[in-house]
C-alpha atoms as an extended CHARMM CRD file, in Angstrom:
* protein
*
       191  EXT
         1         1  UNK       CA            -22.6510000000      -14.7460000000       18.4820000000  PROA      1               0.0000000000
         2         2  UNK       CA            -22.2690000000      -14.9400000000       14.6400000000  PROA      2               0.0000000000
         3         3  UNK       CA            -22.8730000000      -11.3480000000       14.4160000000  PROA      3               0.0000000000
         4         4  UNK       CA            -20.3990000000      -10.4090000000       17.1570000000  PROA      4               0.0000000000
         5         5  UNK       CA            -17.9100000000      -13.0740000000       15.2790000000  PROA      5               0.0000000000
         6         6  UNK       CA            -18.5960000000      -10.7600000000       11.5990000000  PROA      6               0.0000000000
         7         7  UNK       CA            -18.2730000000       -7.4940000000       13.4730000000  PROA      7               0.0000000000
         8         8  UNK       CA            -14.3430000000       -8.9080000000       14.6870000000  PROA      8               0.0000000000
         9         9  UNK       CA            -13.8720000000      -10.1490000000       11.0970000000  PROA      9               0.0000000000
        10        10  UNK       CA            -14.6520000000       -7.0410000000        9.6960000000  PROA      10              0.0000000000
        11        11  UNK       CA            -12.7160000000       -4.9850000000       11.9430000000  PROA      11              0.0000000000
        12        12  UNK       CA             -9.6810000000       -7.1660000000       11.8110000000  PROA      12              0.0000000000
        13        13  UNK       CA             -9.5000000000       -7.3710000000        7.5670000000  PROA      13              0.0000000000
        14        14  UNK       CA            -10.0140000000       -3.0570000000        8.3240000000  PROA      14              0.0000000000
        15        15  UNK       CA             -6.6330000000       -3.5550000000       10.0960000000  PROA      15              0.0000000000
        16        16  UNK       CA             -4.9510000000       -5.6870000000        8.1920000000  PROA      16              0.0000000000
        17        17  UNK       CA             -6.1310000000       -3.1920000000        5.0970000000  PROA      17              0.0000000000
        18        18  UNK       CA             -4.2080000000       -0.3770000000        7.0440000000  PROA      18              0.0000000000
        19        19  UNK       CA             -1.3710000000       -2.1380000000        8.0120000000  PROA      19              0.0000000000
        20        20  UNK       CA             -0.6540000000       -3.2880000000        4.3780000000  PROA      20              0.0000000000
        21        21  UNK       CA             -1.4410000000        0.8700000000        3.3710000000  PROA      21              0.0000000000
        22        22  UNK       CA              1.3340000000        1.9400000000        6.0950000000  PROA      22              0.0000000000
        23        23  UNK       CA              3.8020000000       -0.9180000000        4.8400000000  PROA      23              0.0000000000
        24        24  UNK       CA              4.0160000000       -0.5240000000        1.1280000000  PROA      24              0.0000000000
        25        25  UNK       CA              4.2910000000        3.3130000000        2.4800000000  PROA      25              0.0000000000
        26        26  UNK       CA              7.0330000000        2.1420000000        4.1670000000  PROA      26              0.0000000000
        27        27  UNK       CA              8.5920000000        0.1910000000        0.7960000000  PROA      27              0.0000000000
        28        28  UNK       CA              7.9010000000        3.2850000000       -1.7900000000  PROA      28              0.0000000000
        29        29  UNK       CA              9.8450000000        5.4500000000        0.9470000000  PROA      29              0.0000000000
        30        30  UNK       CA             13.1870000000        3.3550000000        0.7780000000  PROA      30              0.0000000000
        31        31  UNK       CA             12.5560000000        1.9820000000       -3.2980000000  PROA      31              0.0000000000
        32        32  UNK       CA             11.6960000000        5.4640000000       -4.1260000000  PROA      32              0.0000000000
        33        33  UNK       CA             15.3280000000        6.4620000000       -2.7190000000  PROA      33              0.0000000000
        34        34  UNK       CA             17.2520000000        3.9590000000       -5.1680000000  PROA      34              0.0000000000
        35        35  UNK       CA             15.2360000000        4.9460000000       -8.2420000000  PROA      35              0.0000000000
        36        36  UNK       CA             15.6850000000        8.5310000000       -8.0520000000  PROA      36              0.0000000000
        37        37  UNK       CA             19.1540000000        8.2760000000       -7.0010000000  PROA      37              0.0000000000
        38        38  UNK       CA             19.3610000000        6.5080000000      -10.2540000000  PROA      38              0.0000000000
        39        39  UNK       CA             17.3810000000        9.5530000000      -12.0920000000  PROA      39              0.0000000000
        40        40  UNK       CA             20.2330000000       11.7140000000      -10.2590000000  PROA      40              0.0000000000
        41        41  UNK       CA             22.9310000000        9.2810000000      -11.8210000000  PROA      41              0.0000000000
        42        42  UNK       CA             21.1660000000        9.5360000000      -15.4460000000  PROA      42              0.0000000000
        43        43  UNK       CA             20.1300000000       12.7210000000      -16.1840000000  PROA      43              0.0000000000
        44        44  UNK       CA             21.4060000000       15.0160000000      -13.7450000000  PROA      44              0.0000000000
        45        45  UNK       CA             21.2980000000       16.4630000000       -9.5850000000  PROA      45              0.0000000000
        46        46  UNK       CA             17.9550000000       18.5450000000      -10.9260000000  PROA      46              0.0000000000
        47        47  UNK       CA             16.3650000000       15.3120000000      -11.0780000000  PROA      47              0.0000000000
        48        48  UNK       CA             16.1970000000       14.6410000000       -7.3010000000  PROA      48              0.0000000000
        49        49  UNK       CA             13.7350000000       17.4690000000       -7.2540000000  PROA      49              0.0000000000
        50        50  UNK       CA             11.0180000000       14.1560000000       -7.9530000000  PROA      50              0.0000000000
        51        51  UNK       CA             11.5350000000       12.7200000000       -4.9480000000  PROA      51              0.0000000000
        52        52  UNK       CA              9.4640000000       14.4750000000       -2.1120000000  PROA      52              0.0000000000
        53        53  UNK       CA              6.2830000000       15.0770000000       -4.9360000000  PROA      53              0.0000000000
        54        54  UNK       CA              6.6250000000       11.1950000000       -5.4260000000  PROA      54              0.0000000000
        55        55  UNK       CA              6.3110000000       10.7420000000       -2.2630000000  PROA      55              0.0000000000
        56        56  UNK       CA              3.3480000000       12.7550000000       -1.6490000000  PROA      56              0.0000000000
        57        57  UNK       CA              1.0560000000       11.7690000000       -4.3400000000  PROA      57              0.0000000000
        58        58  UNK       CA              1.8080000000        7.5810000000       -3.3280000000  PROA      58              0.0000000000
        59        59  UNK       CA              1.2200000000        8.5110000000       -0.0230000000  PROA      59              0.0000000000
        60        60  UNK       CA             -2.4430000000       10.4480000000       -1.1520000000  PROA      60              0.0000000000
        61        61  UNK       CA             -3.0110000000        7.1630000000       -3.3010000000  PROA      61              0.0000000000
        62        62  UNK       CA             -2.1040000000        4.6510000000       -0.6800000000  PROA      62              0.0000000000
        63        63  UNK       CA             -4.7450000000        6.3280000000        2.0210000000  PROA      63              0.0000000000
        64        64  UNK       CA             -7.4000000000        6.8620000000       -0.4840000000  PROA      64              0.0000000000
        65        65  UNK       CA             -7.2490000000        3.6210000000       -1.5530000000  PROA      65              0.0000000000
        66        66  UNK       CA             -7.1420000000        2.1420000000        1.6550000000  PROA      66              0.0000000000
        67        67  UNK       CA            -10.2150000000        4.4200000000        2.8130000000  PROA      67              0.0000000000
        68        68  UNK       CA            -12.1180000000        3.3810000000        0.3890000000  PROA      68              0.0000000000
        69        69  UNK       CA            -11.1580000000       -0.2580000000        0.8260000000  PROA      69              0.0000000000
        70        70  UNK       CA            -11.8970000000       -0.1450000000        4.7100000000  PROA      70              0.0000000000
        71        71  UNK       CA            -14.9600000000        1.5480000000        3.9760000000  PROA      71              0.0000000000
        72        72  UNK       CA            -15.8640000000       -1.2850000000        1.5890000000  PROA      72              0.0000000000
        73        73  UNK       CA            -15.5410000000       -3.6160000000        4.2990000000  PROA      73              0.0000000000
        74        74  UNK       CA            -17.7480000000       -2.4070000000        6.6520000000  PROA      74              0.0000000000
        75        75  UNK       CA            -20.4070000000       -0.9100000000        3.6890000000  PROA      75              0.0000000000
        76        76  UNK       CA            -20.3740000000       -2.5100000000        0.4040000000  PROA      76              0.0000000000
        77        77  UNK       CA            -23.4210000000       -1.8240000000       -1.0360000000  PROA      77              0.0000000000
        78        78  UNK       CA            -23.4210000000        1.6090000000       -0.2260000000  PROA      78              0.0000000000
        79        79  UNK       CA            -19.7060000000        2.2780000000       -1.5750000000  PROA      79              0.0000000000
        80        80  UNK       CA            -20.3120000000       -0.3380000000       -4.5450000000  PROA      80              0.0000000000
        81        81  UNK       CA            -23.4830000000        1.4700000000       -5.7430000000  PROA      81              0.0000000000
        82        82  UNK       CA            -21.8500000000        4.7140000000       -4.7140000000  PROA      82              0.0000000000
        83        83  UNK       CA            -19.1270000000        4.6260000000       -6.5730000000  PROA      83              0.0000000000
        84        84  UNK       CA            -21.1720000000        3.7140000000       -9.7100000000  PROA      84              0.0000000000
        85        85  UNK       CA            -23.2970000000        6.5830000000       -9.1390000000  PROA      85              0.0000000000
        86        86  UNK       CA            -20.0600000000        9.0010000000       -8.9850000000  PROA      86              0.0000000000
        87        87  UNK       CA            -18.6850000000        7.4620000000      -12.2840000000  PROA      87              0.0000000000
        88        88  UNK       CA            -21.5320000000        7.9860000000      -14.3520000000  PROA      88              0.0000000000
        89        89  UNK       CA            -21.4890000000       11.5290000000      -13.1170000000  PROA      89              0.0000000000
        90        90  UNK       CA            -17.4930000000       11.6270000000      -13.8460000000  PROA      90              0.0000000000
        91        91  UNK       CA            -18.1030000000       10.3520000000      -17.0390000000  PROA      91              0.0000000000
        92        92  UNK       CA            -20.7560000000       13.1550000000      -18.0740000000  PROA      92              0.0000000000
        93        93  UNK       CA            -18.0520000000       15.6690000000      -16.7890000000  PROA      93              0.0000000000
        94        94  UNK       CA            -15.6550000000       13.7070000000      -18.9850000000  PROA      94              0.0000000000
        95        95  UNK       CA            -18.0680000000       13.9940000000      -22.0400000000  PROA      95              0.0000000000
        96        96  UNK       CA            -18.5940000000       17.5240000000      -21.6110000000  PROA      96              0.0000000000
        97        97  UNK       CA            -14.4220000000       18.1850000000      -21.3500000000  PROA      97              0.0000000000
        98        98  UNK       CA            -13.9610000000       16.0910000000      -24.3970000000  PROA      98              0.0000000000
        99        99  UNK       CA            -16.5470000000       18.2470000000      -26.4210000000  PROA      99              0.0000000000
       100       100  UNK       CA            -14.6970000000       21.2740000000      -25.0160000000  PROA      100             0.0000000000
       101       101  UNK       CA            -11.1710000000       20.4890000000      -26.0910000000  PROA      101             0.0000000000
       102       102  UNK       CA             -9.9690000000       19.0490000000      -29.2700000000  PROA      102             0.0000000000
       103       103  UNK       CA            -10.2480000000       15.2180000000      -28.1330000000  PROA      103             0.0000000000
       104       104  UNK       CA            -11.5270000000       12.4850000000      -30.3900000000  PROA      104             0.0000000000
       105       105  UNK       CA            -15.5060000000       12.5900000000      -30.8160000000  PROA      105             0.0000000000
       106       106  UNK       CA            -14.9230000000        8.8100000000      -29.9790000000  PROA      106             0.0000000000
       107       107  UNK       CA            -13.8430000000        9.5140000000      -26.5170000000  PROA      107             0.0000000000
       108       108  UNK       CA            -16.8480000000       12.1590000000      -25.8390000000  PROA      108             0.0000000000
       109       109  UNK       CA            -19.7260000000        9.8030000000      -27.1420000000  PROA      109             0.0000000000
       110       110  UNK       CA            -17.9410000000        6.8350000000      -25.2550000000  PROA      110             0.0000000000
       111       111  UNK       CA            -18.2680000000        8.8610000000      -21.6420000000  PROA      111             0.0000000000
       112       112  UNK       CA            -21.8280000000       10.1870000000      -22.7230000000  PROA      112             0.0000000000
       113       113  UNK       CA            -22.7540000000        5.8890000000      -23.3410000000  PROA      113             0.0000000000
       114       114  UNK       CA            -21.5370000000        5.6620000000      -19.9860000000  PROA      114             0.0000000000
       115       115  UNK       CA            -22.4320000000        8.3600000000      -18.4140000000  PROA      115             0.0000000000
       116       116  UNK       CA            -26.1400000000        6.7600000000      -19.3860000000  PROA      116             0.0000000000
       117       117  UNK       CA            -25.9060000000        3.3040000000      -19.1000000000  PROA      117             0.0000000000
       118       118  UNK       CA            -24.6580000000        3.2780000000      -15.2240000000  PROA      118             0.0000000000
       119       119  UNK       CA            -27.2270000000        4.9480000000      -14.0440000000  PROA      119             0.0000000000
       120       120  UNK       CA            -29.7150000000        2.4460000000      -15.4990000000  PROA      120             0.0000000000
       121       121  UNK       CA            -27.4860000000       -0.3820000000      -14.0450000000  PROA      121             0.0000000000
       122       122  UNK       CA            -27.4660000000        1.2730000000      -11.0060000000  PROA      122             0.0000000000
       123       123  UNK       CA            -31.3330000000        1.2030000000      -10.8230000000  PROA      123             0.0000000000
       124       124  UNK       CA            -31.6960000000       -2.2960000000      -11.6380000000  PROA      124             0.0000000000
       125       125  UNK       CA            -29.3630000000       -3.3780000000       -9.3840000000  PROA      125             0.0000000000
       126       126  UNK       CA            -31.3000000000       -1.3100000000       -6.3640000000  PROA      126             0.0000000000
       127       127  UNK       CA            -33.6030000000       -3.1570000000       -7.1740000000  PROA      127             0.0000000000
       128       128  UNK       CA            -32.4460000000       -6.4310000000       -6.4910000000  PROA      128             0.0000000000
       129       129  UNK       CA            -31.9970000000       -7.4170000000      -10.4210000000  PROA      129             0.0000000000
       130       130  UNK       CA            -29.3560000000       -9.9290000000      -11.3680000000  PROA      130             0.0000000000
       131       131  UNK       CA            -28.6040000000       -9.0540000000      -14.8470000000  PROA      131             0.0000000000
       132       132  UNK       CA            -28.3600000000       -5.4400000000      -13.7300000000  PROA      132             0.0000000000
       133       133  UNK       CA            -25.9430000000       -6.2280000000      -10.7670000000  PROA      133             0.0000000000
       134       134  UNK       CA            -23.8760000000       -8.2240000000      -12.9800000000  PROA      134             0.0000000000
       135       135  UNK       CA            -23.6310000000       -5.2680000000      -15.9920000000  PROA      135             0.0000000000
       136       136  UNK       CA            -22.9450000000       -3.1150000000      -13.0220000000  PROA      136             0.0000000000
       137       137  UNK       CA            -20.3020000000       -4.6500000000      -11.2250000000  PROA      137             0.0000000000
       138       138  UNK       CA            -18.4200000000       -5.5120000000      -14.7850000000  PROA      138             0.0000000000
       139       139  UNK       CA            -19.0240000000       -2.1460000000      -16.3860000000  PROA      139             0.0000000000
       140       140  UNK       CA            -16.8710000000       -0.6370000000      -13.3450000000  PROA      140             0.0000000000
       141       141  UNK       CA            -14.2730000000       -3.8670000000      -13.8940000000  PROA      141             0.0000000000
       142       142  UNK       CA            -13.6670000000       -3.3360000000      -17.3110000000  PROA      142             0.0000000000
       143       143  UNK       CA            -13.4120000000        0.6410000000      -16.7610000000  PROA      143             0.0000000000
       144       144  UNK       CA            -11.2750000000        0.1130000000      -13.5560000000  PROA      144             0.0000000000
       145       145  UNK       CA             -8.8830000000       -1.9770000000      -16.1320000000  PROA      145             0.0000000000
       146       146  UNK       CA             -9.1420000000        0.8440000000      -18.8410000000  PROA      146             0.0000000000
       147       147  UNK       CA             -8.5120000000        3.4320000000      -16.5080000000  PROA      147             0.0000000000
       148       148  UNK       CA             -5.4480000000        2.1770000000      -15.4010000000  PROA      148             0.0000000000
       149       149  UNK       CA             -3.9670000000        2.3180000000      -18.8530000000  PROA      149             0.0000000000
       150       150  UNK       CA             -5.0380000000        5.4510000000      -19.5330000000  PROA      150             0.0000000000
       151       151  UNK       CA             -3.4760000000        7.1300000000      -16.2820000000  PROA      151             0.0000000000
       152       152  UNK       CA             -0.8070000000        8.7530000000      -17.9260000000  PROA      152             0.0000000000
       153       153  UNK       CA             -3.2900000000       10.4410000000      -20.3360000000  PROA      153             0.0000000000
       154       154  UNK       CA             -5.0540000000       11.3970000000      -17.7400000000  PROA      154             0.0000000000
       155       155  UNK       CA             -2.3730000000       13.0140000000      -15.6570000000  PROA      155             0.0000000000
       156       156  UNK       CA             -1.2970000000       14.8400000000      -18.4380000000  PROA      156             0.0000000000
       157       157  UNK       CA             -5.2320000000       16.2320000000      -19.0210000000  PROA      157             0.0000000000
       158       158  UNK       CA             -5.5680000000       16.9770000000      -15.1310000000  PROA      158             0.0000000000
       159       159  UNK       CA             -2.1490000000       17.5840000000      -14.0760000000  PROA      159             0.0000000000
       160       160  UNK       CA             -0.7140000000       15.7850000000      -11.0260000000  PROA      160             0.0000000000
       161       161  UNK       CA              1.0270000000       12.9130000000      -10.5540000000  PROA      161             0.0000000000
       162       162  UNK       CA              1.0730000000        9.2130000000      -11.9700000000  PROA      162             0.0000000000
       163       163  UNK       CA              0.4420000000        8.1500000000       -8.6500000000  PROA      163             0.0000000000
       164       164  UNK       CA             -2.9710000000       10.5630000000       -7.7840000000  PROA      164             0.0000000000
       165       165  UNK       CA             -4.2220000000        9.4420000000      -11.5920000000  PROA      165             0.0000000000
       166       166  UNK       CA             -4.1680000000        5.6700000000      -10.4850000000  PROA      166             0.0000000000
       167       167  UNK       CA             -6.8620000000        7.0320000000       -7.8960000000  PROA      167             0.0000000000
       168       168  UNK       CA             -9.3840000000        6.6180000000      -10.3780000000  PROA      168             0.0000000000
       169       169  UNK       CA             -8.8050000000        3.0800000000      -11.5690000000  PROA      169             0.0000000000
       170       170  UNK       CA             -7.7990000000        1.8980000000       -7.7340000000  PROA      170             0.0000000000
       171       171  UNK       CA            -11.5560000000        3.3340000000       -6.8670000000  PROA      171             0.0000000000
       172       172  UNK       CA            -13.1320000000        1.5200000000       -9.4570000000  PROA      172             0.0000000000
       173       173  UNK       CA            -11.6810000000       -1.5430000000       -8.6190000000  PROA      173             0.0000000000
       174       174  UNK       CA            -13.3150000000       -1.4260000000       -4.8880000000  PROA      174             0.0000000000
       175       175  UNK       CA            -16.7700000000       -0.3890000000       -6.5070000000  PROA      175             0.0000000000
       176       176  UNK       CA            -16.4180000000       -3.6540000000       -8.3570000000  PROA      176             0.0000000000
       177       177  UNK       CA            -15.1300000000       -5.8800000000       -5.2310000000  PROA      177             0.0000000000
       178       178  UNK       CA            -17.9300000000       -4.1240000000       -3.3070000000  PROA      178             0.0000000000
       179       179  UNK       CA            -20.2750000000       -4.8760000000       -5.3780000000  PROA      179             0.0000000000
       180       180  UNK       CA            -18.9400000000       -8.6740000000       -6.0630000000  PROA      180             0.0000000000
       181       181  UNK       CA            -19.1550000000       -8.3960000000       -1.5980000000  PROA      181             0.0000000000
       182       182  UNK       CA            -23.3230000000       -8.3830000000       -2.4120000000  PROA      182             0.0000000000
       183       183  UNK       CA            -23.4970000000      -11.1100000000       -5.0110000000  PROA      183             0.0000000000
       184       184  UNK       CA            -25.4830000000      -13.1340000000       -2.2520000000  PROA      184             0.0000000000
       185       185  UNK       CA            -27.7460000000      -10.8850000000       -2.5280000000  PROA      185             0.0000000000
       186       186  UNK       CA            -28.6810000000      -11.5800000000       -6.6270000000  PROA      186             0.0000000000
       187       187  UNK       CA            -28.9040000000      -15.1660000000       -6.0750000000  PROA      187             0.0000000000
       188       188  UNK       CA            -30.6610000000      -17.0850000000       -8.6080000000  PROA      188             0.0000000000
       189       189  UNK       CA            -34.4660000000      -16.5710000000       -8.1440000000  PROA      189             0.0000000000
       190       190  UNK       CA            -37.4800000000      -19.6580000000       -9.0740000000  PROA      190             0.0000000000
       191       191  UNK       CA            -38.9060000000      -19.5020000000      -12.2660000000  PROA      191             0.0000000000
């Protein structure tokens, strides 16, 4: 019965998870009308050209967010461990961009330490290690909180919108709540 009784919960906080995706849809649609209407009052009728991108790239955020949320839910290790495995390969693609264009060496050896250290994480923490769960699931916090400062320098390296930059940061943050999901699994072991 306990399993049945997880299977609802799970399936219920999967619904509330799209519910709350299709609401603040809902919100950004009506909010996003006053603040460009202001941008129209401001700087000019060109401005209300914004509106239906804005639109688009919250409403790409929203659902990949709240994929990857839902899919959390019913799967953490796999998306907690998986999205650790696709950041350290993002941040050797990052490395090798930031060699390629005049960034600062800082930012290309920082993505390389990454890029190196995750994996090794990642490892430990397949294999039922603490310590390596623990540098795992705060190496993705801290670059989750990072991230989502640097989104603006990111959309302006990828293109896009603010809204599809925040991607990045908004996936990290469910690698580390997926991962925080398994911490019964890195209990404290006898000496």
């Amino acid at each position: 019965m306990s399993e049945a009784r997880s299977q609802a919960q799970t399936t219920q906080i999967a619904a509330v998870i799209g519910i709350i995706a299709l609401a603040a849809n809902g919100l950004f649609f009506f909010l996003s009308n006053a603040y460009w209407a202001d941008r129209v009052k401001r700087f000019g009728e060109a401005e209300m050209a914004g509106l239906g991108p804005s639109r688009v790239h919250f409403a790409i955020f929203s659902a990949t967010i709240a994929a990857g949320a839902i899919a959390a839910v019913f799967a953490p290790r796999i998306i907690g461990l998986g999205v650790a495995a696709l950041t350290s390969l993002a941040a050797f693609a990052a490395a090798y961009g930031a060699f390629s264009r005049d960034l600062p060496m800082v930012v290309a050896f920082a993505a390389l330490i990454v890029g190196a250290a995750l994996p090794t994480f990642l490892w430990l923490a397949s294999q039922r290690s603490r310590a390596g769960w623990a540098a795992l699931a705060s190496s993705l916090a801290v670059l989750a909180t990072v991230m989502l400062f640097a989104a603006p320098r990111i959309r302006a390296l990828l293109g896009g919108g603010l809204w599809t930059a925040m991607i990045i940061p908004g996936i990290l943050a469910i690698g580390t709540i997926a991962l925080v999901m398994i911490r019964r699994d890195y209990g404290t072991r006898a000496a």
